[in-house]
C-alpha positions in Angstrom: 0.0 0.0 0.0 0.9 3.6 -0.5 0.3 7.1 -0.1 -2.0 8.8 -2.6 -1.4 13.0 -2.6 -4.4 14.4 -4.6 -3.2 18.1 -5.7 -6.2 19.9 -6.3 -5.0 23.3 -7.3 -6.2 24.3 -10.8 -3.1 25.6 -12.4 0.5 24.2 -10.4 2.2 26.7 -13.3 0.8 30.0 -11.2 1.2 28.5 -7.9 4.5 29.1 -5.9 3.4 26.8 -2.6 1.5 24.1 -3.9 3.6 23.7 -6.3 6.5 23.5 -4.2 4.6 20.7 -2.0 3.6 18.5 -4.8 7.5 18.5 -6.0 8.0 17.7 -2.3 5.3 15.2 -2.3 7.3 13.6 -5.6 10.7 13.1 -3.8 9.0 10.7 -1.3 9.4 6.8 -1.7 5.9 5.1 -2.0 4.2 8.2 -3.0 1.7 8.7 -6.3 0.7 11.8 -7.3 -2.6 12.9 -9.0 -3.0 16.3 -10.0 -6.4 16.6 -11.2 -5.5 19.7 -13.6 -3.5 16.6 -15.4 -5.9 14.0 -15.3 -9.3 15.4 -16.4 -10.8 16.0 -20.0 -13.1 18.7 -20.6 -13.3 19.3 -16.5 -14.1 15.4 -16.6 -12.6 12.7 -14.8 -12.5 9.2 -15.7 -13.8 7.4 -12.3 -12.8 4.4 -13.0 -8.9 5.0 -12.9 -9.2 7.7 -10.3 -10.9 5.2 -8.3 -8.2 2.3 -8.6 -5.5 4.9 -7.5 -7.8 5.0 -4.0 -8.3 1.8 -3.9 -4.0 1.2 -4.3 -3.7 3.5 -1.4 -4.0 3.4 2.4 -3.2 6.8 3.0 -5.1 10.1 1.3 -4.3 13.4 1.2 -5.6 16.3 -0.5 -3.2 18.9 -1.5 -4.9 22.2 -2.1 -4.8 26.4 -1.6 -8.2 27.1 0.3 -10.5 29.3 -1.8 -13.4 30.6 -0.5 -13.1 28.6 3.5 -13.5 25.5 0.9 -11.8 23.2 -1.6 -11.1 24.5 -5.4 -14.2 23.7 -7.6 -12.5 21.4 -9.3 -11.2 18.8 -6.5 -14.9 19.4 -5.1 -15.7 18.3 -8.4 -13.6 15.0 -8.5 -14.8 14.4 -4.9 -18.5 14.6 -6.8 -17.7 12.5 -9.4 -15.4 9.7 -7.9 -16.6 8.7 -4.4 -20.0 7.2 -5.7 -22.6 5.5 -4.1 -22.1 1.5 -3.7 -18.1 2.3 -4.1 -17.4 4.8 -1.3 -20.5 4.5 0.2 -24.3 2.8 0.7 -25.7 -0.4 -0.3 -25.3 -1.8 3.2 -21.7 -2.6 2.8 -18.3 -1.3 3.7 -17.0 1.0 0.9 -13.5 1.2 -0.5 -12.5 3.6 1.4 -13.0 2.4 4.8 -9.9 2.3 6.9 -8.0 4.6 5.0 -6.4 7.5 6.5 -7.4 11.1 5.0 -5.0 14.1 5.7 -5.3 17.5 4.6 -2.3 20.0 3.8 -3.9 23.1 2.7 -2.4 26.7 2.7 -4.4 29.8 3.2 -3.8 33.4 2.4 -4.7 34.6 5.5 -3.3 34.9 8.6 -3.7 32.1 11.6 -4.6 34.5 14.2 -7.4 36.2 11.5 -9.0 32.7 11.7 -10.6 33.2 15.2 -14.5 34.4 16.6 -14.3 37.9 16.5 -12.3 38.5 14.0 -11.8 38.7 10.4 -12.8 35.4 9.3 -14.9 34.5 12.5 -14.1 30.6 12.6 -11.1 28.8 14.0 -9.7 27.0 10.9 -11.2 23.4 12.1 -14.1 24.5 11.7 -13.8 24.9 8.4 -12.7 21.9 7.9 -15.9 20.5 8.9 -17.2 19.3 5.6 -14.0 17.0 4.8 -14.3 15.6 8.5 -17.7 14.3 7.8 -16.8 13.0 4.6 -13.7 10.9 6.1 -16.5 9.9 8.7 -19.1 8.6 6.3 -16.9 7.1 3.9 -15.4 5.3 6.8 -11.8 6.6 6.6 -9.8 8.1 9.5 -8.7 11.4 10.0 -5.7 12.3 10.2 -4.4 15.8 11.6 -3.9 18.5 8.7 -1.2 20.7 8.0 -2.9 24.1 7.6 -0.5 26.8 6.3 -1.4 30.4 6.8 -0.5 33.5 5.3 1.2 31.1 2.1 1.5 34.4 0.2 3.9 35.8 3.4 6.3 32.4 3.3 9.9 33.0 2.8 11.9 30.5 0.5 14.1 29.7 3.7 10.1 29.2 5.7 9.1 27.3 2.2 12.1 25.0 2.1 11.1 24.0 5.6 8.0 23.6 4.7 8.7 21.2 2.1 10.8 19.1 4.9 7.4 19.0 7.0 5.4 17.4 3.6 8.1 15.1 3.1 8.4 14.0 6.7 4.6 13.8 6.7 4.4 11.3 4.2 7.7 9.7 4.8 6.5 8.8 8.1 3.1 7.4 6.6 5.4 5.6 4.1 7.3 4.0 7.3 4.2 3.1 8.7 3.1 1.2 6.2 6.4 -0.5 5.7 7.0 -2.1 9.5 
């Protein structure tokens, strides 16, 4: 089994962070990457092979630059099309995904301390990650803590090269995991 890093930004070219991660990602023994930009046809995805890439895996993560306190359309999208009923989910039975580990690393442009009550963006950042929590809990997949980076647009190349170590160590130690 491996770790599967879904990269859900719509254009890596224009990205200096996620870009940066998913190269990260890359450098990491038992690691596949999917970025959906890549693999879909017309804003399409063909469910079937992004299904069998889950199905490979035993760890998830999604890869993405928060827009609007959600996902980019377009992973929101391929979350639409590929976790289907009576795989991922219903018809009485266990669905693929159960057991699997989910983990988020997602920048932000604002600030950490801007994600409180009160003030500028009125929720703690967890809380925003509500709707993927309940996913992972209906599809049967355990959660596993995020890496939430703030202010992405502030990072330094010296803060963004560690950065990069914290991905890599991230799924490195997922990749040990699975190997003992």
């Amino acid at each position: 089994m491996s770790t599967l890093v879904i990269v859900g930004h719509p254009d890596l070219t224009t990205s200096r962070m996620s870009a940066a991660l998913c190269a990260a990602a890359r450098s990491v023994p038992g690691t596949s990457i999917r970025v959906l930009s890549d693999v879909s046809t017309d804003g399409r995805f063909d469910v079937h092979a992004e299904q069998q890439a889950l199905t490979e895996a035993s760890d998830i993560v999604l890869l993405y630059p928060t827009y609007w306190y959600s996902t980019p359309g377009q992973l929101k999208r391929w979350m639409d099309e590929v976790f289907t009923r009576g795989w991922a989910y219903g018809t009485g039975g266990a669905g693929a995904l159960v057991g699997k580990t989910l983990r988020i690393v997602t920048t932000t442009g604002g600030a950490e301390d801007a994600y409180q009550p009160g003030r500028l963006h009125s929720f703690e950042y967890d809380a925003i990650l509500a709707p993927l929590k309940a996913t992972a809990h209906r599809l049967g997949m355990l959660w596993a803590e995020p890496l939430v980076i703030h202010a992405a647009r502030d990072v330094t190349d010296e803060q963004l090269t560690g950065l990069e170590d914290d991905v890599r160590d991230l799924l490195d130690s997922s990749y040990q995991a699975l190997s003992a």
